[in-house]
VEXLUMDREN-405581 format. One record per residue: residue number from 1; y, x, z of N, C-alpha, C in turn. Coordinates in steps of 0.02 Angstrom, whole numbers. Example, Ala and Ser with C-alpha at 12.3 -4.5 7.8 and 13.67 -1.06 7.14 Angstrom:
<kolkes>
> 1|-284|660|390|-225|615|390|-165|660|390 .
> 2|-112|642|354|-53|684|357|2|645|394 .
</kolkes>
This chain:
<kolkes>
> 1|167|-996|1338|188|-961|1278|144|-982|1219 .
> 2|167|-1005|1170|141|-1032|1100|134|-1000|1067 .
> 3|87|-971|1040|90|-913|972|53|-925|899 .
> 4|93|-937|860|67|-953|813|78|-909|757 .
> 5|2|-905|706|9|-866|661|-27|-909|584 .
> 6|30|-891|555|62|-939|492|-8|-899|422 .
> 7|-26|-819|439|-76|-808|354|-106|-757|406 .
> 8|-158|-749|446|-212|-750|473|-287|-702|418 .
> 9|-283|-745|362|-348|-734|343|-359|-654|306 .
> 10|-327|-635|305|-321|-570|245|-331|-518|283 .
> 11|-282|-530|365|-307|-474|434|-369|-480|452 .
> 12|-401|-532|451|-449|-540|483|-497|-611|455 .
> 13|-526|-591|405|-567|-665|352|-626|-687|416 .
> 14|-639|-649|475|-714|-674|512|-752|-604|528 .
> 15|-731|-549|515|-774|-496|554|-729|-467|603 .
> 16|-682|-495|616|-633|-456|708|-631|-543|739 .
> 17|-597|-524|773|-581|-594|838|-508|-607|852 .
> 18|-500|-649|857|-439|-652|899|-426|-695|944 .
> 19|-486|-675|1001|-478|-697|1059|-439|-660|1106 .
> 20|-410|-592|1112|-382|-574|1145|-320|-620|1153 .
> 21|-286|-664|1096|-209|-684|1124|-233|-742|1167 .
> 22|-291|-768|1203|-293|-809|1238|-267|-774|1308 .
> 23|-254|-698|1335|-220|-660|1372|-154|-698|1371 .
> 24|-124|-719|1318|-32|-718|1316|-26|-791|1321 .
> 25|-71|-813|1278|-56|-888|1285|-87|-954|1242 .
> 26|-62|-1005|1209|-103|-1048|1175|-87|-1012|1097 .
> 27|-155|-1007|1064|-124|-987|984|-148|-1038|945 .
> 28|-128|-1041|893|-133|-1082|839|-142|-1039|782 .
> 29|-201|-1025|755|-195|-966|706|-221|-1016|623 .
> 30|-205|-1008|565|-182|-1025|517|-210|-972|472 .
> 31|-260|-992|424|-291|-928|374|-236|-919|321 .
> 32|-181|-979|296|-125|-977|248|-87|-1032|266 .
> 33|-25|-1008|229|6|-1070|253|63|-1080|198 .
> 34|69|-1143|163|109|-1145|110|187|-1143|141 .
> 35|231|-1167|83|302|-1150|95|317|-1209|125 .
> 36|258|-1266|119|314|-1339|141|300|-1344|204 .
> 37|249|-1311|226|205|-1308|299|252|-1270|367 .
> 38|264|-1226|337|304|-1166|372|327|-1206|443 .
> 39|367|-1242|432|414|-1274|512|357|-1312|523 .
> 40|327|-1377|490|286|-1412|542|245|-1365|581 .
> 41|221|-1319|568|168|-1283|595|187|-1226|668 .
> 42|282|-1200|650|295|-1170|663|333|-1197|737 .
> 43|343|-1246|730|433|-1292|749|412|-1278|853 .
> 44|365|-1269|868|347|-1253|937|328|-1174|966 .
> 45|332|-1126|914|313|-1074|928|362|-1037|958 .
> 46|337|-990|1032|381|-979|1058|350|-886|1018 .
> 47|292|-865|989|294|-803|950|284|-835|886 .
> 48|298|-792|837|273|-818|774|265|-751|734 .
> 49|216|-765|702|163|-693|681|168|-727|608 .
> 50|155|-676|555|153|-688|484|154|-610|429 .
> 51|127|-613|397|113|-559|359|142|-556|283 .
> 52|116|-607|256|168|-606|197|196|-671|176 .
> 53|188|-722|226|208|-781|223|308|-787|243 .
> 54|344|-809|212|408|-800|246|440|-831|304 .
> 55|489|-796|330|519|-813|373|614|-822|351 .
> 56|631|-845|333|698|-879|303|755|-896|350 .
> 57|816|-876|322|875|-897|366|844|-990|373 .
> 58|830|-1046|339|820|-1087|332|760|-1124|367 .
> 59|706|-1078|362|655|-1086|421|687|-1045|506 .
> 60|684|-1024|517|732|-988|587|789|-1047|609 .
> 61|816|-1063|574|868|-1119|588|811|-1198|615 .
> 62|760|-1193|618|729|-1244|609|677|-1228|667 .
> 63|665|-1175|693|618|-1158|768|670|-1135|820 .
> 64|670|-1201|861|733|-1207|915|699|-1148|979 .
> 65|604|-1153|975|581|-1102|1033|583|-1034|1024 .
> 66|589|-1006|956|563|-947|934|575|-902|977 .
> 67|559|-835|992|577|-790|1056|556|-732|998 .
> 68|511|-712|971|502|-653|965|433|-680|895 .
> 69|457|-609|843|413|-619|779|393|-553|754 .
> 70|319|-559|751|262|-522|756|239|-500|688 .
> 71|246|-463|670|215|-440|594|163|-412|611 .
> 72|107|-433|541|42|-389|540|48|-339|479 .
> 73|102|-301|485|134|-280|410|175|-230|428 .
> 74|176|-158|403|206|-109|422|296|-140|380 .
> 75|272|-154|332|326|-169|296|368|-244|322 .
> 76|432|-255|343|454|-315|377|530|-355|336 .
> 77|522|-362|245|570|-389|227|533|-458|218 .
> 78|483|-489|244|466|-545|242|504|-566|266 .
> 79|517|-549|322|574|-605|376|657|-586|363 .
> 80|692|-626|379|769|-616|383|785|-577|443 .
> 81|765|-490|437|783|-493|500|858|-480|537 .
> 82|911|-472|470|967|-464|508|1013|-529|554 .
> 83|961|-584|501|973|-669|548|948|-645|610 .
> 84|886|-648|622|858|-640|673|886|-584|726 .
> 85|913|-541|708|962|-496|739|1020|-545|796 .
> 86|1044|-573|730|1106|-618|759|1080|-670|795 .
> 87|1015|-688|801|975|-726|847|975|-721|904 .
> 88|972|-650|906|942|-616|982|877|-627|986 .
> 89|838|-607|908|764|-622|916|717|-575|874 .
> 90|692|-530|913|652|-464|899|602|-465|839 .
> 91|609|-418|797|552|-420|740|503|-344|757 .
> 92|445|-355|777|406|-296|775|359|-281|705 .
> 93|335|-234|702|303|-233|649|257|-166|666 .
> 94|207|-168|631|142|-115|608|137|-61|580 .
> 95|160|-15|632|166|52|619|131|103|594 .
> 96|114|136|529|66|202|553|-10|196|570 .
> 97|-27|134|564|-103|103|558|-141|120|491 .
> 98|-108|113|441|-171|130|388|-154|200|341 .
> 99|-136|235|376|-109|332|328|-200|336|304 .
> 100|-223|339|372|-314|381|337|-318|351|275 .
> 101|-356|263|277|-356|230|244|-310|219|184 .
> 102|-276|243|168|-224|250|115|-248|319|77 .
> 103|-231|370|132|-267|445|87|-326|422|57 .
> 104|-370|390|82|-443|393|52|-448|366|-17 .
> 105|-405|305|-21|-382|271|-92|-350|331|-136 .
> 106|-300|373|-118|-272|394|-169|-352|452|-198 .
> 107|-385|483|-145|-439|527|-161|-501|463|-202 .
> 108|-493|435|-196|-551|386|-238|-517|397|-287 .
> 109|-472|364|-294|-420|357|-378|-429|423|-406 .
> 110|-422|496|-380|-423|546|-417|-483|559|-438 .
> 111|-537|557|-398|-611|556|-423|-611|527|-471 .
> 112|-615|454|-482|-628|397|-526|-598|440|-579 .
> 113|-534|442|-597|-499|468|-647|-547|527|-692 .
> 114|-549|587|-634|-576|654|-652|-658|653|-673 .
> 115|-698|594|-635|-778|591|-666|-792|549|-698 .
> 116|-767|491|-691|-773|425|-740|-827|390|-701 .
> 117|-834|401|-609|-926|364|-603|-937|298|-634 .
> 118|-899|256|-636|-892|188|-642|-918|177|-710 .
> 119|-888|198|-762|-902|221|-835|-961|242|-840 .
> 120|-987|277|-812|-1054|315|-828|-1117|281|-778 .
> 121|-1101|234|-731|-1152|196|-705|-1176|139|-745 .
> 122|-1106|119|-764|-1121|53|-824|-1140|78|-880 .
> 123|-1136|143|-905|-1186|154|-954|-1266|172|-952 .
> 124|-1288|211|-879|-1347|201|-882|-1370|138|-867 .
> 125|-1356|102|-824|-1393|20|-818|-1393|-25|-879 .
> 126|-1337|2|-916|-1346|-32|-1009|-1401|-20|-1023 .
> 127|-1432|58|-1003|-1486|100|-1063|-1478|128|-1078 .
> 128|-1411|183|-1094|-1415|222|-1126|-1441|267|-1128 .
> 129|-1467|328|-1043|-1484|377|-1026|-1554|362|-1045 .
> 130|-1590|299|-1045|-1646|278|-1044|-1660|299|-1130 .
> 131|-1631|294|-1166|-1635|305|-1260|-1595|376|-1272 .
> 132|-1588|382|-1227|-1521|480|-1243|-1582|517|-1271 .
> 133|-1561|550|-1318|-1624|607|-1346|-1605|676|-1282 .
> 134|-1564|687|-1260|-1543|744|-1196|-1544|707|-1154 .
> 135|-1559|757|-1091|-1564|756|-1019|-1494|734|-1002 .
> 136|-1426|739|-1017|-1375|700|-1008|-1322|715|-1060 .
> 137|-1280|646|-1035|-1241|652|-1084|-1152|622|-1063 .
> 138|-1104|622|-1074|-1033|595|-1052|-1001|561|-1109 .
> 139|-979|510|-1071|-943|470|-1116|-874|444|-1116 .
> 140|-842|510|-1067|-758|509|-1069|-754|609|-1031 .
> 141|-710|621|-1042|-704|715|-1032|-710|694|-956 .
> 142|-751|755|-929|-746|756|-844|-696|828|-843 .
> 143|-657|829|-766|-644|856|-773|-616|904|-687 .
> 144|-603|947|-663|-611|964|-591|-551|964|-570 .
> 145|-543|944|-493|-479|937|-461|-458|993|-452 .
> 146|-517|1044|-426|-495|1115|-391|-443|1145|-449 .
> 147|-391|1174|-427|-362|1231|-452|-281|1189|-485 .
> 148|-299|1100|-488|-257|1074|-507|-200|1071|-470 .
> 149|-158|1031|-488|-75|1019|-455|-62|949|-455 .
> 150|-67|932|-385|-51|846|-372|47|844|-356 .
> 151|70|810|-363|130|797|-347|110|738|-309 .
> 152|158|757|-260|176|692|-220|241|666|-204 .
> 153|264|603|-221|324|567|-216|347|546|-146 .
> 154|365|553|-106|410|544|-44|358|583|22 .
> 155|363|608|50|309|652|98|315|623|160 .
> 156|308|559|177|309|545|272|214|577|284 .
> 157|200|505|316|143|503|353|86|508|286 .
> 158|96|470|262|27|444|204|33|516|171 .
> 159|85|519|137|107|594|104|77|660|135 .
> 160|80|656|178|52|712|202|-19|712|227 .
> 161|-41|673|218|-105|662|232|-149|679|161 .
> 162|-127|644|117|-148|650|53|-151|744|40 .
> 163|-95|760|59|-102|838|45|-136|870|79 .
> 164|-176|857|132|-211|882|167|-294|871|143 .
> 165|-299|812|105|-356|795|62|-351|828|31 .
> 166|-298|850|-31|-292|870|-97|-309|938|-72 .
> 167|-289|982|-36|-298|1033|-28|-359|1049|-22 .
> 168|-400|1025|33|-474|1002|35|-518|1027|-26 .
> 169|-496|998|-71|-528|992|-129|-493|1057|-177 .
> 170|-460|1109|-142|-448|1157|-190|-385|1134|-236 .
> 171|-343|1078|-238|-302|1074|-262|-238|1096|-237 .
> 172|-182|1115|-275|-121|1155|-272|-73|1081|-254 .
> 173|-21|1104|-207|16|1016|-177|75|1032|-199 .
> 174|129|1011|-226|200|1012|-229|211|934|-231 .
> 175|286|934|-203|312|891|-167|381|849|-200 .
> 176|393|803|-214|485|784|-201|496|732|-145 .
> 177|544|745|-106|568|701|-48|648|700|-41 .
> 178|687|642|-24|737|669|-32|767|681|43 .
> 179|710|688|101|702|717|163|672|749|168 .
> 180|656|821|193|598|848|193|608|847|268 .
> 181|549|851|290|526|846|409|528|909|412 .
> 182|545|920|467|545|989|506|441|1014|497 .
> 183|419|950|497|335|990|519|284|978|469 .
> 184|293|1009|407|241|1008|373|178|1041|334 .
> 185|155|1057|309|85|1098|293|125|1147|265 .
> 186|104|1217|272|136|1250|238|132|1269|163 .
> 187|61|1239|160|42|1239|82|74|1202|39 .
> 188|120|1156|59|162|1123|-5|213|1144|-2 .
> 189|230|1142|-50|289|1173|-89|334|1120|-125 .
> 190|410|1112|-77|437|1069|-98|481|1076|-157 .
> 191|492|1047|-224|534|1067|-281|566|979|-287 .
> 192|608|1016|-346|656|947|-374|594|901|-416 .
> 193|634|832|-409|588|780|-471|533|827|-534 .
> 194|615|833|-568|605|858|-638|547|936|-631 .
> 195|532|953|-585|485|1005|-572|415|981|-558 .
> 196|428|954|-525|368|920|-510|333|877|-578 .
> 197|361|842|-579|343|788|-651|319|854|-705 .
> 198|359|895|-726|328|942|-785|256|976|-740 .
> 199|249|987|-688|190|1042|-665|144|989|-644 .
> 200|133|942|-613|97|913|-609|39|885|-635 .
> 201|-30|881|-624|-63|847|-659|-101|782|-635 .
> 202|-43|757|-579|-65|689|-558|-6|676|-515 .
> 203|25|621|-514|82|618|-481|57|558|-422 .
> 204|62|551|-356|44|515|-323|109|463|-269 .
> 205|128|420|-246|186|377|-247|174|357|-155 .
> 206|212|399|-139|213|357|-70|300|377|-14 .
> 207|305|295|-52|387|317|-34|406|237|-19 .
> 208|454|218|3|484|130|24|510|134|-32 .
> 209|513|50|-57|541|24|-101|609|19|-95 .
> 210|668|48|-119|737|58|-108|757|41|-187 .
> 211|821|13|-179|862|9|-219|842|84|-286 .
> 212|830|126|-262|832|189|-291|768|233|-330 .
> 213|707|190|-291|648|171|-329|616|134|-355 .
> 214|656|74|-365|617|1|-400|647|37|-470 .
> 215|573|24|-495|577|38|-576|579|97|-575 .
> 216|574|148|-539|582|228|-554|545|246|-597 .
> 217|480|241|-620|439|253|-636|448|183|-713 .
> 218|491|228|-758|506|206|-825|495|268|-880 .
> 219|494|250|-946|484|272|-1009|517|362|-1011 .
> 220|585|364|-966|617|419|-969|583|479|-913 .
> 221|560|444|-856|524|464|-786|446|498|-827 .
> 222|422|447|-867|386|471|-899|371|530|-941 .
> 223|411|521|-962|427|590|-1028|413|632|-998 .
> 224|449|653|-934|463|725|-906|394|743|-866 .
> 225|341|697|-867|285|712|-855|235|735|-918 .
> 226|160|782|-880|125|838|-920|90|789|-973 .
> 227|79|789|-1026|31|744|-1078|-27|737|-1026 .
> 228|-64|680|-1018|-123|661|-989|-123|674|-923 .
> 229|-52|676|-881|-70|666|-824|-98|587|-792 .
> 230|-127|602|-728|-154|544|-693|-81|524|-627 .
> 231|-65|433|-642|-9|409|-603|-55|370|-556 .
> 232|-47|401|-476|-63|339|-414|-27|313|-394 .
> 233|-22|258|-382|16|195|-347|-26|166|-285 .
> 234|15|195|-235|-34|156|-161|33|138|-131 .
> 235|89|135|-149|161|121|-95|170|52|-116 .
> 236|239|32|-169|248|-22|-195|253|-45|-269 .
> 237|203|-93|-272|200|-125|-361|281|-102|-382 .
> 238|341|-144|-355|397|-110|-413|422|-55|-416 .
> 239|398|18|-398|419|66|-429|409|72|-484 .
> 240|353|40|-532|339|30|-575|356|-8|-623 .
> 241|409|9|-681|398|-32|-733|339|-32|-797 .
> 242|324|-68|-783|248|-99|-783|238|-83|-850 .
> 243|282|-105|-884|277|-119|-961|275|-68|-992 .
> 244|312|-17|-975|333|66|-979|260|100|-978 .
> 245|215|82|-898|176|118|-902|119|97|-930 .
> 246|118|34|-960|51|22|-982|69|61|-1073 .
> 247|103|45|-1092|139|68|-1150|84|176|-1169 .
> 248|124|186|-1081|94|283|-1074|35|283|-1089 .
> 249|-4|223|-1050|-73|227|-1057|-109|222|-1106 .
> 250|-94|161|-1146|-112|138|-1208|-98|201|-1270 .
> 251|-40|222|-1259|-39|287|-1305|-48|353|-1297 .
> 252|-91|391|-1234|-111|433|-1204|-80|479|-1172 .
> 253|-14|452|-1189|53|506|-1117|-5|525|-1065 .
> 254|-1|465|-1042|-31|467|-955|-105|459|-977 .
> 255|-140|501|-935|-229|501|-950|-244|453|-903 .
> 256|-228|418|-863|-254|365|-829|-204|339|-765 .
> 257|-231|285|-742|-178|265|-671|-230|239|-624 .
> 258|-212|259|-568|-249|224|-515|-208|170|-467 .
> 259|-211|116|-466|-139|59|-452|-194|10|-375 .
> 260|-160|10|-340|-189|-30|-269|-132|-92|-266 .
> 261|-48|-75|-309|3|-144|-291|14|-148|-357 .
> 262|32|-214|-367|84|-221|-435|133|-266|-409 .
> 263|185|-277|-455|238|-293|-443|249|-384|-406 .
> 264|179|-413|-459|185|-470|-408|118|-486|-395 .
> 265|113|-510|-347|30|-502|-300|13|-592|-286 .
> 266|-34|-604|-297|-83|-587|-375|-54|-575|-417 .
> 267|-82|-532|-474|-50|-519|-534|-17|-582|-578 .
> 268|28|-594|-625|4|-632|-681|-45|-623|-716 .
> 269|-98|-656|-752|-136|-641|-802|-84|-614|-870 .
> 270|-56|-602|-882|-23|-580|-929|4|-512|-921 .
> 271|4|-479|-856|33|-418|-852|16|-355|-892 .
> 272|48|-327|-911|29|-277|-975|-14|-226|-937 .
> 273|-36|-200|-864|-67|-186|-840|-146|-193|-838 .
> 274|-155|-242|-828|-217|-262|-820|-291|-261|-892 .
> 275|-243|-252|-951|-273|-217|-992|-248|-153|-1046 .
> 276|-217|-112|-1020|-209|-55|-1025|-278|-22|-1015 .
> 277|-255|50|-1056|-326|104|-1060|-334|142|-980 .
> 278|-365|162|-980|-401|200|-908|-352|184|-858 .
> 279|-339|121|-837|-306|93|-792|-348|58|-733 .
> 280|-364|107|-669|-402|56|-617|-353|30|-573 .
> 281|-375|-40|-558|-326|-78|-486|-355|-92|-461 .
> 282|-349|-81|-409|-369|-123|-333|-337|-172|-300 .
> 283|-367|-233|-263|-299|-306|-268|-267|-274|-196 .
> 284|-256|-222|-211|-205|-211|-122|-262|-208|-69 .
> 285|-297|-147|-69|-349|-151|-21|-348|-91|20 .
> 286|-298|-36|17|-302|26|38|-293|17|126 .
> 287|-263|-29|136|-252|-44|196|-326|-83|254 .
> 288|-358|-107|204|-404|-171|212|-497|-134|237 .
> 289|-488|-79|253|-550|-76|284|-562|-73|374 .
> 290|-622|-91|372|-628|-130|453|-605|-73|498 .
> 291|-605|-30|520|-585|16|557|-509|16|568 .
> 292|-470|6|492|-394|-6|489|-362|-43|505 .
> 293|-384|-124|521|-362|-188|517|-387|-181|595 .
> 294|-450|-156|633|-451|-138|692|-399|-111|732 .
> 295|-366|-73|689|-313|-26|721|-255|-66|732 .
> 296|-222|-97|667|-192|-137|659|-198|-202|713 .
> 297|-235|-228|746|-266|-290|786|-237|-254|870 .
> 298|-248|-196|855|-229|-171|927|-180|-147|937 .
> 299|-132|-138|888|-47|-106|880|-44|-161|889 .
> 300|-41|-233|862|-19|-301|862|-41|-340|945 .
> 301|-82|-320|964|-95|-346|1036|-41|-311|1067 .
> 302|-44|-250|1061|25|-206|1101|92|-228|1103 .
> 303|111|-252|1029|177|-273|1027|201|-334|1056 .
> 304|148|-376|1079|141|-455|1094|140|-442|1173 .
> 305|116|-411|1205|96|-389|1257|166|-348|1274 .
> 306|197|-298|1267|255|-266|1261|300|-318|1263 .
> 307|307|-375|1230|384|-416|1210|356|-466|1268 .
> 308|325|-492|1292|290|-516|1367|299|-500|1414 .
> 309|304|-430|1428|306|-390|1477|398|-364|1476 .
> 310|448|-390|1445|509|-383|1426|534|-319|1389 .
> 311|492|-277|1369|503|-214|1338|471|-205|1271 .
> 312|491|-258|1199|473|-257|1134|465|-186|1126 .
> 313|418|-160|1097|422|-104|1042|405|-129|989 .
> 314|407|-74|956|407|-63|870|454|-109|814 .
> 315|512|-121|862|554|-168|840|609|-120|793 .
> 316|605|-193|719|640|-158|693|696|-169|642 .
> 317|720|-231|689|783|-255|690|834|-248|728 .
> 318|829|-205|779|885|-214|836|884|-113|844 .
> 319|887|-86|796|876|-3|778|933|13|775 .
</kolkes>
């Protein structure tokens, strides 16, 4: 069994291993792999693993061994998988591995927002506290989570986790989903959009990218939110029209954003984002701490191991 993996480095740059797939078979592992590379690299693999590298009706037509394709990616429109359907060739993917790690981002982002540490570290190492005629001083409003009102945008796993932080911290949770689960905290309180957006004083985004949320988060979405609320983004860069919200920021609608995706990864240098007012990003890291990508390494041994053993899980093309 051949297993090859096409973008390698981002799961794992050198602090995990991946010696376990010497268990399944010969691997060929690949830190990136461009678009022209794809088949030479691929054209013998009887697994083929890839994260955000593609998998194409056009490449698939071109790996005569393929058996079964391995995501290191909860999310699986990299690959074609309804080709691969008509293949008779299994797409698994990465379930439910990074919720902690995700809550913790959206709770950094609200801090950051509400104390400014970042702001106020780079001002004492300037000097300033060092020349302040007072014992201290602030140089953007602080301000406390307790007693506030987070909204949260779609409530699965991450969603509810986050509210279980927020609460933590004394904050009030309301909700929009356009599912609500039979099992959730009883402290949130689920209301419509337009309720949420007016009560809120931080709206937080954890929902799939659908037809129905790309771009949701425009000029009109806006409006109906509180003057100076705080917008998190930990799901997907295009719920966001970008231009819209740097626009909020720049003119103080929105008191700040905390952003982990944007719409295209790496950014352009030109994105109206990237210098907007009290706008922090992170290059897509909520997922990316060692404990998570641990987790992730061992859902992914499972699924390889599982489709070996003739019983794929976490497949999620053949649903």
């Amino acid at each position: 069994m051949k297993i090859v993996i096409l973008d390698g480095y981002t799961t794992n740059p050198g602090d995990l291993s991946w010696d376990f797939l010497n268990k399944y078979g010969e691997a060929e592992i690949y830190d990136r792999t461009p678009a022209d590379k794809i088949v030479e690299r691929a054209k013998d693999a009887d697994i083929l693993v890839t994260n955000k590298t593609p998998v194409t009706k056009e490449v698939i037509d071109r790996l005569p061994k393929l058996k079964f394709v391995a995501l290191l990616s909860t999310g699986y429109n990299i690959a074609d998988c309804d080709y691969l359907k008509e293949k008779g060739i299994p797409v698994s993917n990465i379930p439910s591995y990074s919720t902690e790690a995700v809550a913790q981002l959206v709770m950094a982002f609200l801090l950051e927002l509400s104390v400014n540490v970042g702001l106020h570290t780079r001002s004492v190492k300037s000097g300033e506290w060092s020349d302040s005629l007072d014992f201290c001083y602030w140089k953007a409003p602080i301000s406390e989570l307790y007693g506030k009102t987070l909204g949260i945008f779609g409530f699965g796993r991450i969603g509810n986790a986050v509210a279980v932080r927020a609460k933590a911290f004394g904050m009030n949770v309301v909700a929009y989903t356009p599912r609500i689960h039979k099992h959730y905290p009883d402290f949130v309180k689920f209301i419509s959009l337009d309720d949420m957006l007016s009560s809120a004083d931080a709206v937080s985004f954890h929902c799939p990218l659908t037809p129905e949320t790309t771009g949701i988060v425009n000029n009109d979405f806006i409006s109906k939110m509180k003057d100076g609320a705080f917008l998190i983004n930990t799901s997907r860069g295009p719920v966001l029209n970008e231009k819209d919200v740097a626009e909020a920021l720049n003119s103080g609608k929105l008191g700040g954003a905390g952003l982990d995706v944007l719409s295209t990864e790496p950014p352009k240098k030109d994105n109206p984002l990237l210098t907007a007012e009290n706008c922090f990003i992170t290059p897509h890291i909520a997922w990316a701490a060692f404990e998570t990508r641990q987790r992730l390494l061992g859902i992914f041994e499972s699924n390889i191991k599982a489709f070996i053993m003739g019983n794929p899980q976490n497949v999620v093309n053949f649903l």
